[in-house]
C-alpha positions, 0 to 999 in steps of 0.5 A: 549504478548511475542512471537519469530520472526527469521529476517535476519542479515541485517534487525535485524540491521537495526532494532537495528539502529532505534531503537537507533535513536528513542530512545527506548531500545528493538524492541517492540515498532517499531516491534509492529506499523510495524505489525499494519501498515502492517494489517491495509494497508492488510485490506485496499488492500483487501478491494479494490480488493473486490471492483474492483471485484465487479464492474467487468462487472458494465460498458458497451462499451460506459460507457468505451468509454466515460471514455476514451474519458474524460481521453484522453480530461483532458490529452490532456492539460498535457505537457508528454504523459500520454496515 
């Protein structure tokens, strides 16, 4: 399918100058896996913040202590400060 897509000057060049580094004639092939990597990484991103959202509230105070506790215990051994 065949569509228009307006870019910015820098970006159509920098489109143009991986596009001679890869060896393709035209933009199709690059512009097409770009889109298909963002939609897939969208999915995946939506998929995690449906999943946060659904564990909101699945802890209590002492689950969260005790997390904290065995994350301030496994990081105490790292050599830079990680709290």
């Amino acid at each position: 399918m065949r569509t228009t897509v307006e870019l910015s000057d820098p970006l159509y060049r920098r489109l143009k100058a991986a596009a001679v580094d890869r060896g393709v004639r035209g933009f199709s092939p690059i512009v097409e896996a770009a889109v298909a990597e963002y939609l897939d990484a969208e999915g995946e991103r939506r998929d995690i913040v449906r999943a946060i959202e659904d564990a909101e509230g699945a802890w209590t105070e002492a689950d969260v202590a005790e997390w904290e506790d065995a994350r301030r215990r496994a990081w105490s051994g790292w050599k830079t400060d990680r709290s």
